[in-house]
mmCIF file as Biopython writes it, N, C-alpha, C and O atoms, coordinates in Angstrom:
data_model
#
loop_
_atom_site.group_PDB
_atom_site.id
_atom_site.type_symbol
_atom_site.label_atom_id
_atom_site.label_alt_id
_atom_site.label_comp_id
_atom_site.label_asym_id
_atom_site.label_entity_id
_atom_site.label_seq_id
_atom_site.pdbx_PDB_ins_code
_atom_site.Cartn_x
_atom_site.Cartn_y
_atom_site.Cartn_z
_atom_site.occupancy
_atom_site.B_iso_or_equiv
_atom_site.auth_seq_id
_atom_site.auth_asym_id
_atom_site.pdbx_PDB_model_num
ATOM 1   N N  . UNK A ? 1  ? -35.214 63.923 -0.364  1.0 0.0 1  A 1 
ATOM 2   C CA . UNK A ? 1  ? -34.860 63.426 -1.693  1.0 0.0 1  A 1 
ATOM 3   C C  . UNK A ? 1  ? -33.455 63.896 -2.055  1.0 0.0 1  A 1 
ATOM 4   O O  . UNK A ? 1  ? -32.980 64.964 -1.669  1.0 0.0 1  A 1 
ATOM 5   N N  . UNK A ? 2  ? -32.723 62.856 -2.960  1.0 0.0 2  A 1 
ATOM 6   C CA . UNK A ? 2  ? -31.416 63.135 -3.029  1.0 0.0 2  A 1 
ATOM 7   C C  . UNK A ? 2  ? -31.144 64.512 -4.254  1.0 0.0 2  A 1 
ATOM 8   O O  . UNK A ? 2  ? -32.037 64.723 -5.076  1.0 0.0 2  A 1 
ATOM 9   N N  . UNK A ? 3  ? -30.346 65.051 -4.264  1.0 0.0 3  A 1 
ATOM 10  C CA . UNK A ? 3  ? -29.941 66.147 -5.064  1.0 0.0 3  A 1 
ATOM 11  C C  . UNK A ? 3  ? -29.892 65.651 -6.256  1.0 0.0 3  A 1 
ATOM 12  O O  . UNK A ? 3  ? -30.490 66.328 -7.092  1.0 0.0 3  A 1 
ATOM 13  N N  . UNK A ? 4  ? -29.154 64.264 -6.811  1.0 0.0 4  A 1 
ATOM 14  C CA . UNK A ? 4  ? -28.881 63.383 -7.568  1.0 0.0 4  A 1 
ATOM 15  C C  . UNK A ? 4  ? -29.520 62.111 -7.493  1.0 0.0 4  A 1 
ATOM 16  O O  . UNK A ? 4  ? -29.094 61.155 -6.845  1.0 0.0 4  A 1 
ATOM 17  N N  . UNK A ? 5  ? -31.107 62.149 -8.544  1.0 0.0 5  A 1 
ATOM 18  C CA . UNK A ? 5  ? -31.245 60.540 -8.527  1.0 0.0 5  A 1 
ATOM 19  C C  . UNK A ? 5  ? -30.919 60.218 -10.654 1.0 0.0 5  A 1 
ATOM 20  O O  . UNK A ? 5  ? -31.064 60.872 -11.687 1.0 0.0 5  A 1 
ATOM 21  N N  . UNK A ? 6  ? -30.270 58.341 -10.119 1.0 0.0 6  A 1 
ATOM 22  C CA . UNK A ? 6  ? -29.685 58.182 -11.016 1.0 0.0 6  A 1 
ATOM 23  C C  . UNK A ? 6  ? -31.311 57.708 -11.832 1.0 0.0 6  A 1 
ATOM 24  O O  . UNK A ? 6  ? -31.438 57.916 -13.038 1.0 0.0 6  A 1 
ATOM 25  N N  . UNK A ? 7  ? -31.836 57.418 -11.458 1.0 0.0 7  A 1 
ATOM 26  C CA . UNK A ? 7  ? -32.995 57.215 -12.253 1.0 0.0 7  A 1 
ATOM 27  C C  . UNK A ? 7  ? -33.946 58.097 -12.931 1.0 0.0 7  A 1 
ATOM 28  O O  . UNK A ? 7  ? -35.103 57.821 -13.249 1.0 0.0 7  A 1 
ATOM 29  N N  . UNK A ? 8  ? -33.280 59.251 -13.121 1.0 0.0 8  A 1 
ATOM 30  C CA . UNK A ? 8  ? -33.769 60.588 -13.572 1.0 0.0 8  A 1 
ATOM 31  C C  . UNK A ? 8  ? -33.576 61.126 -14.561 1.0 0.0 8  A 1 
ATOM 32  O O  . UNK A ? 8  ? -33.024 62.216 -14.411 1.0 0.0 8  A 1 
ATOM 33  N N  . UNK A ? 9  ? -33.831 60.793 -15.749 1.0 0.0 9  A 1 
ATOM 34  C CA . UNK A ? 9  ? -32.953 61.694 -17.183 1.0 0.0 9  A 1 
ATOM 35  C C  . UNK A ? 9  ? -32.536 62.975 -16.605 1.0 0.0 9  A 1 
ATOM 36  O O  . UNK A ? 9  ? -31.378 63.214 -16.947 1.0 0.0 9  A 1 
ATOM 37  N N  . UNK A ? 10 ? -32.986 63.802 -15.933 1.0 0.0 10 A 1 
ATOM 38  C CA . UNK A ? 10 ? -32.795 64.932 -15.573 1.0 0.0 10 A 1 
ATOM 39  C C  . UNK A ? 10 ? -31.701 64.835 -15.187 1.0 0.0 10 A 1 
ATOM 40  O O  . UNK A ? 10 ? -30.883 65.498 -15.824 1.0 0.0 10 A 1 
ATOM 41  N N  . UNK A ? 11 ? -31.260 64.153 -14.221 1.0 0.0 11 A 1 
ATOM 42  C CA . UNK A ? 11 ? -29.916 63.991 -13.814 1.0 0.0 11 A 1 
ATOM 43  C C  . UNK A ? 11 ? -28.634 64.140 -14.725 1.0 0.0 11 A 1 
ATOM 44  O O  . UNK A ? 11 ? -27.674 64.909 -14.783 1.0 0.0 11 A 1 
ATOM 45  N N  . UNK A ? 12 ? -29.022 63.190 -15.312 1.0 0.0 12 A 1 
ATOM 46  C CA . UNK A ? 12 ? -27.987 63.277 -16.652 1.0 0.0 12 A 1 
ATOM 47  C C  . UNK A ? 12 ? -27.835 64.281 -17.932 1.0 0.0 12 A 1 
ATOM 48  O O  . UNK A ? 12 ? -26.932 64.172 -18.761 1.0 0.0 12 A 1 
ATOM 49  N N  . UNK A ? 13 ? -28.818 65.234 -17.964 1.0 0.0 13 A 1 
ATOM 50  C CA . UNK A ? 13 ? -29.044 66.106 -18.587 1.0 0.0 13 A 1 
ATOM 51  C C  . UNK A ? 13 ? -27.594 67.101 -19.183 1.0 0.0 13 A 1 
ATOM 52  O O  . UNK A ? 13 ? -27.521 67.735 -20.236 1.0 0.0 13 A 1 
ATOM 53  N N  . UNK A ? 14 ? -26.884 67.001 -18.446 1.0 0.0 14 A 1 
ATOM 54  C CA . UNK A ? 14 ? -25.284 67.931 -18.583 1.0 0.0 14 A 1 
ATOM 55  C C  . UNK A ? 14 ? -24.222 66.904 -19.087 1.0 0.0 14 A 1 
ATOM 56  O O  . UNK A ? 14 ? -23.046 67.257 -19.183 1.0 0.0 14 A 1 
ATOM 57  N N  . UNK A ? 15 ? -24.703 65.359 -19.483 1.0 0.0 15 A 1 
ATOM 58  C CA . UNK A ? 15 ? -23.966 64.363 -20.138 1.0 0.0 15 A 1 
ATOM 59  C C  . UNK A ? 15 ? -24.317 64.727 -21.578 1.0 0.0 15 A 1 
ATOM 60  O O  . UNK A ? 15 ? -23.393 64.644 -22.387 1.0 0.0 15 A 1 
ATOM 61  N N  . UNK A ? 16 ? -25.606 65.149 -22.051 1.0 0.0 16 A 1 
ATOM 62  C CA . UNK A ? 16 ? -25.332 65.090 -23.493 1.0 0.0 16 A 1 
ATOM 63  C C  . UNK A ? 16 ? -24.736 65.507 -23.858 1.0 0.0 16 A 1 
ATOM 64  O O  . UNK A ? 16 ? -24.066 64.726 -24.534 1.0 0.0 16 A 1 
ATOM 65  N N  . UNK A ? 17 ? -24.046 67.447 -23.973 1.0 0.0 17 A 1 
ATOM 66  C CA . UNK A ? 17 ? -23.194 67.242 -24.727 1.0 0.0 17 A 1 
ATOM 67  C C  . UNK A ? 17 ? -21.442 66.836 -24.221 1.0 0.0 17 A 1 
ATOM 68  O O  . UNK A ? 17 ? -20.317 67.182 -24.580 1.0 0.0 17 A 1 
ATOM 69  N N  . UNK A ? 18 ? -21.980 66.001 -23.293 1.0 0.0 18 A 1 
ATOM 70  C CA . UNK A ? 18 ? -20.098 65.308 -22.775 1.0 0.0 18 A 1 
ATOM 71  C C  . UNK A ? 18 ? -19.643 64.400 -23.669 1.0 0.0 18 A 1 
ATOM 72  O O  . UNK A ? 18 ? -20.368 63.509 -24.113 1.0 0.0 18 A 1 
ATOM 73  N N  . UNK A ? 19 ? -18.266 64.574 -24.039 1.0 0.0 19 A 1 
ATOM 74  C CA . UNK A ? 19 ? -17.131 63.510 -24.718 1.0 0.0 19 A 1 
ATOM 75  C C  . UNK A ? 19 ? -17.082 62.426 -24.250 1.0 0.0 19 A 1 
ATOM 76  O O  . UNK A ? 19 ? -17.157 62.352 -23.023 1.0 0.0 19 A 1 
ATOM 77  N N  . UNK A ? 20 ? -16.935 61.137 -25.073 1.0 0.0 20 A 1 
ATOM 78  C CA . UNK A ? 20 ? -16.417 60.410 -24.431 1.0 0.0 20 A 1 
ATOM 79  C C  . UNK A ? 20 ? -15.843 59.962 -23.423 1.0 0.0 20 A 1 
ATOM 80  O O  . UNK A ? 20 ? -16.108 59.079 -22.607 1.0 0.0 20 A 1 
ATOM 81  N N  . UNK A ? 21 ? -14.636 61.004 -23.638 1.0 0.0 21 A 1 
ATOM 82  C CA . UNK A ? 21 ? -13.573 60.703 -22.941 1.0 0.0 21 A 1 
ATOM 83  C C  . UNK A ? 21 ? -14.205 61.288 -21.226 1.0 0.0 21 A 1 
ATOM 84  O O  . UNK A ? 21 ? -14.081 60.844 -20.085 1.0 0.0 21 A 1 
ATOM 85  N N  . UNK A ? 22 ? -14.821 62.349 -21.763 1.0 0.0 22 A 1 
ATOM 86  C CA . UNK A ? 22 ? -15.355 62.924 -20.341 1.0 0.0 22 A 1 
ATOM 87  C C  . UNK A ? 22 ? -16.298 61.718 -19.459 1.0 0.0 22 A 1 
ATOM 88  O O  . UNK A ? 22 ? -16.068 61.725 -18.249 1.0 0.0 22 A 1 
ATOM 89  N N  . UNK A ? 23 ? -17.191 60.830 -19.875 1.0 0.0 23 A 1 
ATOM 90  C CA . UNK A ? 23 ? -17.450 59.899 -19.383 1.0 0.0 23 A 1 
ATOM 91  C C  . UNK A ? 23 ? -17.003 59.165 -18.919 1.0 0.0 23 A 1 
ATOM 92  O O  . UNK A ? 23 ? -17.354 58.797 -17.798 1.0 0.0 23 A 1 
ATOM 93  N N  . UNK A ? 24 ? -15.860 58.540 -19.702 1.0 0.0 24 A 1 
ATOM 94  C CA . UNK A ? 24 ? -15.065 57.652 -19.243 1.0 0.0 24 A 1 
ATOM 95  C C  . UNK A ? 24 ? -13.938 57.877 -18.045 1.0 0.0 24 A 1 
ATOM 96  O O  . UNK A ? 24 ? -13.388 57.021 -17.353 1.0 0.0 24 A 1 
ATOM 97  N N  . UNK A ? 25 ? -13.763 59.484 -18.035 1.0 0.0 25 A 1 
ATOM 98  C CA . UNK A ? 25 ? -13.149 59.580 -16.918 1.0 0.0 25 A 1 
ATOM 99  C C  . UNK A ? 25 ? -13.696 59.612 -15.227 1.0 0.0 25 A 1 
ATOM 100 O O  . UNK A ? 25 ? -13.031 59.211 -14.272 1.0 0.0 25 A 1 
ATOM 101 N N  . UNK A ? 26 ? -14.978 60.157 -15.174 1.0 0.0 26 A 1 
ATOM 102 C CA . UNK A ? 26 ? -16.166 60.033 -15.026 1.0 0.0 26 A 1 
ATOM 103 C C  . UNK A ? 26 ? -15.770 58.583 -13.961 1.0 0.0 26 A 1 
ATOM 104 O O  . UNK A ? 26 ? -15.213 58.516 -12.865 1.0 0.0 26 A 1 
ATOM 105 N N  . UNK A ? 27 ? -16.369 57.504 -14.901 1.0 0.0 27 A 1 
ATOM 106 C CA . UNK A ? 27 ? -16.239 56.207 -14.449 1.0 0.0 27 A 1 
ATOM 107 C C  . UNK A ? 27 ? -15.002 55.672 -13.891 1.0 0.0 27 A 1 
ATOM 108 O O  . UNK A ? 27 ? -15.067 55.075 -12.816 1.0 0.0 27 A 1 
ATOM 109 N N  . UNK A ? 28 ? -14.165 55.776 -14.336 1.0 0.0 28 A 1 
ATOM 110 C CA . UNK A ? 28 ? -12.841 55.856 -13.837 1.0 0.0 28 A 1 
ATOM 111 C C  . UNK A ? 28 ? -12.389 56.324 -12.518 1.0 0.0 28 A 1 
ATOM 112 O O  . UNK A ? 28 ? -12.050 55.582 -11.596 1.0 0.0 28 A 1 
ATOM 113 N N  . UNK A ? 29 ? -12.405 57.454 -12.496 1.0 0.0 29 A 1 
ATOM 114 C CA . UNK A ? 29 ? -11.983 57.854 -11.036 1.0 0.0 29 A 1 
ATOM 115 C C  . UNK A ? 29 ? -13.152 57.514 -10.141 1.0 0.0 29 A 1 
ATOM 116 O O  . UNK A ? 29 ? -12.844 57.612 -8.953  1.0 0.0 29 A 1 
ATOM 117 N N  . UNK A ? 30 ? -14.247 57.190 -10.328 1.0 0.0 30 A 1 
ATOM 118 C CA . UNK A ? 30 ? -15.148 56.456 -9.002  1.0 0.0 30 A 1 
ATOM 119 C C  . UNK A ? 30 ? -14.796 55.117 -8.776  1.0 0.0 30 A 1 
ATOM 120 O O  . UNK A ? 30 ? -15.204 54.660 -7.708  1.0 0.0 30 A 1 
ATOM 121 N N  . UNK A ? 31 ? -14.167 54.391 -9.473  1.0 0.0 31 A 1 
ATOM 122 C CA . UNK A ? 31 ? -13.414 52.718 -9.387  1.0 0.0 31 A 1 
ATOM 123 C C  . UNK A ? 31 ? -12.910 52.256 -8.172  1.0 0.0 31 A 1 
ATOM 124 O O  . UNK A ? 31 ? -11.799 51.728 -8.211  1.0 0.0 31 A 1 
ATOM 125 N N  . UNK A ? 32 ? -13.265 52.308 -7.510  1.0 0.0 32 A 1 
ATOM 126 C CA . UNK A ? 32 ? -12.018 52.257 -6.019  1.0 0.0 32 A 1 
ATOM 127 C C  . UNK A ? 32 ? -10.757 51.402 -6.079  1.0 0.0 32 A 1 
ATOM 128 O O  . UNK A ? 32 ? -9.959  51.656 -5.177  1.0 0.0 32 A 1 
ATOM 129 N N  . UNK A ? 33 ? -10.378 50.405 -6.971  1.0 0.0 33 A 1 
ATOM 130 C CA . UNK A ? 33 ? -9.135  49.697 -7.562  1.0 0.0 33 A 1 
ATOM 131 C C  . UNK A ? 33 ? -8.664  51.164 -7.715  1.0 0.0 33 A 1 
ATOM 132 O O  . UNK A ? 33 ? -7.729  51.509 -6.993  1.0 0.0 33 A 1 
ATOM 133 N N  . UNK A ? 34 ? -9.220  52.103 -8.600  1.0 0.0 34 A 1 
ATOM 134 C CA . UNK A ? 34 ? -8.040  52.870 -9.490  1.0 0.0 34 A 1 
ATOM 135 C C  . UNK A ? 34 ? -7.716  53.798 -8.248  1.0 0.0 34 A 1 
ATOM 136 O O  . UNK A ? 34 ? -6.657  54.423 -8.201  1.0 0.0 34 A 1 
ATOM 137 N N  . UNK A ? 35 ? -8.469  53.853 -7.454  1.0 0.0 35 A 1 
ATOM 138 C CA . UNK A ? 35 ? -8.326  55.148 -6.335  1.0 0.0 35 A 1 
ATOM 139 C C  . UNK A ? 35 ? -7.641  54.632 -5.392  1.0 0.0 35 A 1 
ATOM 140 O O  . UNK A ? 35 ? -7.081  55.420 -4.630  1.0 0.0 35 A 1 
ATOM 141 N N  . UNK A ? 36 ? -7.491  53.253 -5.178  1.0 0.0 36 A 1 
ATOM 142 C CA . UNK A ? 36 ? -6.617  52.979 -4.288  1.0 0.0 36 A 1 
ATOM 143 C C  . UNK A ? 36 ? -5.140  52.839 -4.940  1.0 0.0 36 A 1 
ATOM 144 O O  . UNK A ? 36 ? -4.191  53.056 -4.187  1.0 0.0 36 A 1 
ATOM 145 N N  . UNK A ? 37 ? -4.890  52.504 -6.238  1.0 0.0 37 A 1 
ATOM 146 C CA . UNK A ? 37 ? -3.432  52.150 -6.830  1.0 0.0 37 A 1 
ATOM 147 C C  . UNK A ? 37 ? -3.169  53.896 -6.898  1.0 0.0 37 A 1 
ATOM 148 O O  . UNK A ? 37 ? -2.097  54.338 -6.484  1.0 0.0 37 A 1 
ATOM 149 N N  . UNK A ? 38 ? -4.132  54.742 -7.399  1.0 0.0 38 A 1 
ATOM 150 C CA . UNK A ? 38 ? -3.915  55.985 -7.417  1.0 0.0 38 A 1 
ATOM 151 C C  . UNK A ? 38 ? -3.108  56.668 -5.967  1.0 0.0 38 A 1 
ATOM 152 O O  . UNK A ? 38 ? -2.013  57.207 -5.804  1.0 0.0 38 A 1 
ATOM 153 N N  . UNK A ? 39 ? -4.272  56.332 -5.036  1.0 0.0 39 A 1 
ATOM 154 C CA . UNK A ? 39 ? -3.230  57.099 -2.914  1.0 0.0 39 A 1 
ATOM 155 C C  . UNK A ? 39 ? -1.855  56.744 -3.316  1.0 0.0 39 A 1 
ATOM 156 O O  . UNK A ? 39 ? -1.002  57.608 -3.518  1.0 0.0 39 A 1 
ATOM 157 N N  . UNK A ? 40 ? -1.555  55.021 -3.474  1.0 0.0 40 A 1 
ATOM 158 C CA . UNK A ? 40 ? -0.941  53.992 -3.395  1.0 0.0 40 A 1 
ATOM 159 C C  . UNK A ? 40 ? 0.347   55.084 -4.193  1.0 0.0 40 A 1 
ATOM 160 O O  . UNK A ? 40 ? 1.207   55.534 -3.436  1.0 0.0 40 A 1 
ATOM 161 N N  . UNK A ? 41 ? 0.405   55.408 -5.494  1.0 0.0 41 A 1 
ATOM 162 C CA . UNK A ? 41 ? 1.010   55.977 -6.968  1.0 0.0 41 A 1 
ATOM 163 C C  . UNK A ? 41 ? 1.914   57.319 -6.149  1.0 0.0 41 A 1 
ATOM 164 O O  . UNK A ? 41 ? 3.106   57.590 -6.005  1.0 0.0 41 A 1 
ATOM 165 N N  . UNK A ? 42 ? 0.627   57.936 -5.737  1.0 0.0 42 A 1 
ATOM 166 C CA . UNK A ? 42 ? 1.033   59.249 -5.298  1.0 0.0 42 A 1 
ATOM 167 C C  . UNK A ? 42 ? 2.093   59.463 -3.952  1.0 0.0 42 A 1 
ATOM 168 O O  . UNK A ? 42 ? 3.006   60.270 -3.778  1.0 0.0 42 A 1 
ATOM 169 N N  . UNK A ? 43 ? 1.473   58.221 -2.975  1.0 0.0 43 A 1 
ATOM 170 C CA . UNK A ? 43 ? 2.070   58.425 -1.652  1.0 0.0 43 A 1 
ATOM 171 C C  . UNK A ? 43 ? 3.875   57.575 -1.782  1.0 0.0 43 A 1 
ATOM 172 O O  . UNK A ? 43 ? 4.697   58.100 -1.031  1.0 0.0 43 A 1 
ATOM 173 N N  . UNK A ? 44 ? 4.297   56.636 -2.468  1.0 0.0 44 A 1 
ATOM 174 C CA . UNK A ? 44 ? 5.116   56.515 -3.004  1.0 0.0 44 A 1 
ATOM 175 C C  . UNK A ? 44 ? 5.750   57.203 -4.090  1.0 0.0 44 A 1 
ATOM 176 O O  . UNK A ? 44 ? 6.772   56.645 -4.491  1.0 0.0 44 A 1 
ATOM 177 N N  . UNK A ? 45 ? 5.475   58.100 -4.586  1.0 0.0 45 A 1 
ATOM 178 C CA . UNK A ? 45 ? 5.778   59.083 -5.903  1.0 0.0 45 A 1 
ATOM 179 C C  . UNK A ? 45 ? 7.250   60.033 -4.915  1.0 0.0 45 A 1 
ATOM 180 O O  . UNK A ? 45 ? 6.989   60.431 -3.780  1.0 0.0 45 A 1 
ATOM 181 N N  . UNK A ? 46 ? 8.294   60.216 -5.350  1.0 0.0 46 A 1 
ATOM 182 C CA . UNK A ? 46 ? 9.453   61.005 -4.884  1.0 0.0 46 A 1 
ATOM 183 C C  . UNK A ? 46 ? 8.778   62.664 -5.130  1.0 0.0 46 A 1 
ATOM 184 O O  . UNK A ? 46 ? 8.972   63.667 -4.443  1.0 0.0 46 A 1 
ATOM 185 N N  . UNK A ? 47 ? 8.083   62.525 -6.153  1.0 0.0 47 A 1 
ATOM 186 C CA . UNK A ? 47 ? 7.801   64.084 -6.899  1.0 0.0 47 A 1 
ATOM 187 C C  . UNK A ? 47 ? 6.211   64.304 -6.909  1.0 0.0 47 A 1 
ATOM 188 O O  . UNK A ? 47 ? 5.616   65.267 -7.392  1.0 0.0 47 A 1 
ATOM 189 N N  . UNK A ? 48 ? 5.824   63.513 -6.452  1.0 0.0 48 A 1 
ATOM 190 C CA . UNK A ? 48 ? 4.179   63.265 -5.951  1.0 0.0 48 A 1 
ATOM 191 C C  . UNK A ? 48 ? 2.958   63.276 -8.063  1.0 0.0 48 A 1 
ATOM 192 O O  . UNK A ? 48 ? 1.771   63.364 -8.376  1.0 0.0 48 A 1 
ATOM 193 N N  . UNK A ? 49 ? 3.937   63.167 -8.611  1.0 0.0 49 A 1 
ATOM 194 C CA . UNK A ? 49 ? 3.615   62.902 -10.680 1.0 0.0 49 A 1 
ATOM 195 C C  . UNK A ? 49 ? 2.980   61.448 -10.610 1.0 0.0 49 A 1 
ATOM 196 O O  . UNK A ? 49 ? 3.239   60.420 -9.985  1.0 0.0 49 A 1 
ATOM 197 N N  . UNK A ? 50 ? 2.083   61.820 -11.489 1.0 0.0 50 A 1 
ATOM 198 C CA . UNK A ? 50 ? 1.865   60.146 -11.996 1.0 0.0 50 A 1 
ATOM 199 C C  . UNK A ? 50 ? 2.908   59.500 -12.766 1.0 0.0 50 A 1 
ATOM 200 O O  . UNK A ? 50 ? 3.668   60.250 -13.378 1.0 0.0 50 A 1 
ATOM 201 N N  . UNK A ? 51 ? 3.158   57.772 -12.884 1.0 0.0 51 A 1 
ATOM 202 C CA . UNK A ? 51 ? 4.111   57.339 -13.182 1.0 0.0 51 A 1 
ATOM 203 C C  . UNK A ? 51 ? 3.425   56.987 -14.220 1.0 0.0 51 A 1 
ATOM 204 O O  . UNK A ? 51 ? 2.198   57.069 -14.276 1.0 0.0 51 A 1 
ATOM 205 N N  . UNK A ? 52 ? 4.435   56.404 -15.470 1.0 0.0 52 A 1 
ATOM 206 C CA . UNK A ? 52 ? 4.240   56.107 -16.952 1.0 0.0 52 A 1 
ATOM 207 C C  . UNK A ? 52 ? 3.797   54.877 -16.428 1.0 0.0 52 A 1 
ATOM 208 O O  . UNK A ? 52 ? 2.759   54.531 -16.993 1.0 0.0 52 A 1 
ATOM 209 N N  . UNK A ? 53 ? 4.205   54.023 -15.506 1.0 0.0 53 A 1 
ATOM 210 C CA . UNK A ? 53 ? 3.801   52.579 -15.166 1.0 0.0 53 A 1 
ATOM 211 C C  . UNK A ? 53 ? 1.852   52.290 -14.877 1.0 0.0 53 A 1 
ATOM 212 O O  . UNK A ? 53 ? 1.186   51.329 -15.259 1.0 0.0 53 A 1 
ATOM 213 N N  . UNK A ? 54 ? 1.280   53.815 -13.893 1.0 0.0 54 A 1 
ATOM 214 C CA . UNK A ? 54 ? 0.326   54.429 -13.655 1.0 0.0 54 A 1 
ATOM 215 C C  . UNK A ? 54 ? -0.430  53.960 -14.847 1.0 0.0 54 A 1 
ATOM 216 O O  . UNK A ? 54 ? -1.267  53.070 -14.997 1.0 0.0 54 A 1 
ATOM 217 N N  . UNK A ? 55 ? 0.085   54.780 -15.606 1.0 0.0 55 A 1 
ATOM 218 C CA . UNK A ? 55 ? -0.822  55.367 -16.848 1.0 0.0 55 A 1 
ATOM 219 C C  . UNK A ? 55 ? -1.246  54.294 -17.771 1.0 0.0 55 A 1 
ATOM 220 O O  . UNK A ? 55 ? -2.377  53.993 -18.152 1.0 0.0 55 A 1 
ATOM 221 N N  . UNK A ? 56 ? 0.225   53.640 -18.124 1.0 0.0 56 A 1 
ATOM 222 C CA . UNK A ? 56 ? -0.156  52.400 -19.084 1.0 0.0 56 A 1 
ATOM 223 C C  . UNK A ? 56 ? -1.310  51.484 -18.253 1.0 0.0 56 A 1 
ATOM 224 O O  . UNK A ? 56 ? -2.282  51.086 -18.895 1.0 0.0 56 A 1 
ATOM 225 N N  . UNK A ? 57 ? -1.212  51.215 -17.076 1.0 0.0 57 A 1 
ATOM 226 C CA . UNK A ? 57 ? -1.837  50.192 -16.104 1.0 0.0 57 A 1 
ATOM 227 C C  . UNK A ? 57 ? -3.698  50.752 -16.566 1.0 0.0 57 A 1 
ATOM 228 O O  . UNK A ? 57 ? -4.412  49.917 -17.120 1.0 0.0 57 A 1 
ATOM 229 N N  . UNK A ? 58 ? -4.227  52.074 -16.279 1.0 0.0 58 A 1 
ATOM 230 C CA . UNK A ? 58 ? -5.158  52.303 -16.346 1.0 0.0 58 A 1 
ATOM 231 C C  . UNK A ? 58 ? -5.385  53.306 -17.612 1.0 0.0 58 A 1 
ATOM 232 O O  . UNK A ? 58 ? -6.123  54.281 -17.755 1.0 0.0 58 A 1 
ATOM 233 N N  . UNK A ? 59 ? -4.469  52.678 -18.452 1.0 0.0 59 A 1 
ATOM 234 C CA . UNK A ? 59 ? -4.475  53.458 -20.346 1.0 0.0 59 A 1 
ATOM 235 C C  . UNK A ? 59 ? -4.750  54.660 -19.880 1.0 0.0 59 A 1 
ATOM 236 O O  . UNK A ? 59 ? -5.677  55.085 -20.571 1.0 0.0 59 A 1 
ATOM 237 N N  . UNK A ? 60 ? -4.361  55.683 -18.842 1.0 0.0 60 A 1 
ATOM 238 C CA . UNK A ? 60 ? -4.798  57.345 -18.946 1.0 0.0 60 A 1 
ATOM 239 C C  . UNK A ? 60 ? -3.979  58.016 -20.074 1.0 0.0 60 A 1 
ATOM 240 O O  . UNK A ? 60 ? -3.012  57.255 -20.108 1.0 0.0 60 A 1 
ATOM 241 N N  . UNK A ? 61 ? -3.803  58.731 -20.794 1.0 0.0 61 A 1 
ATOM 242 C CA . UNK A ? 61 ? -3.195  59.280 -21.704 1.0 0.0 61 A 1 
ATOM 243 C C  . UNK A ? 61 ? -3.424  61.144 -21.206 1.0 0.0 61 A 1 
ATOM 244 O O  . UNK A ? 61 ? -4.389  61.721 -21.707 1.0 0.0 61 A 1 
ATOM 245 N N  . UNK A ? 62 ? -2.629  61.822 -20.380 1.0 0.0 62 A 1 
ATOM 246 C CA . UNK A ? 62 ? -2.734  62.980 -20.723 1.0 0.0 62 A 1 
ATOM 247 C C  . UNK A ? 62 ? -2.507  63.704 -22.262 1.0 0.0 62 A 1 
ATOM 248 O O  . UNK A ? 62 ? -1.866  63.322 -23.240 1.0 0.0 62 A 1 
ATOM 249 N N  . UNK A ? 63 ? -3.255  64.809 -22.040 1.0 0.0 63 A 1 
ATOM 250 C CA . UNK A ? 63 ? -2.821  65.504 -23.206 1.0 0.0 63 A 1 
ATOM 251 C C  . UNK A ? 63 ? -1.764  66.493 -23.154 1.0 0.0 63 A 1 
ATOM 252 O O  . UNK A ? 63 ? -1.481  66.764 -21.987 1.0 0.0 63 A 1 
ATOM 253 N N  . UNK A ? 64 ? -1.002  67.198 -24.111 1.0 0.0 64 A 1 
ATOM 254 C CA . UNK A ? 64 ? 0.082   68.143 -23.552 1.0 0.0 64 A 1 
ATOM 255 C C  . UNK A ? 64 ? -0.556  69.269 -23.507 1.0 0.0 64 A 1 
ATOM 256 O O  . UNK A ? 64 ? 0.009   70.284 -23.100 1.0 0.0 64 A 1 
#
């Protein structure tokens, strides 16, 4: 049996008290579009930074 089944409230048990935003990032970086423009971002990057072009594309907003 898997360590993680998604059909398990239990599973999800460490989501209640998660943010939004924590979800949504969550979903996000498992996307494989975003993970591939992401290699894609980085392996072209001069300074290996995410680009403002990046960010707007997949609305990430760091915080300072």
């Amino acid at each position: 049996m898997p360590e993680f089944d998604w059909r398990s409230p239990e599973s999800y048990r460490s989501l209640q008290d998660a943010e939004i935003t924590d979800i949504a990032w969550e979903c996000l970086r498992r996307n494989t579009d975003y993970q591939r423009d992401y290699d894609t971002m980085i392996a072209s990057s001069p300074d290996g930074q995410v680009t403002p072009e990046f960010r707007r594309k997949w609305g990430i907003c760091f915080r300072p």
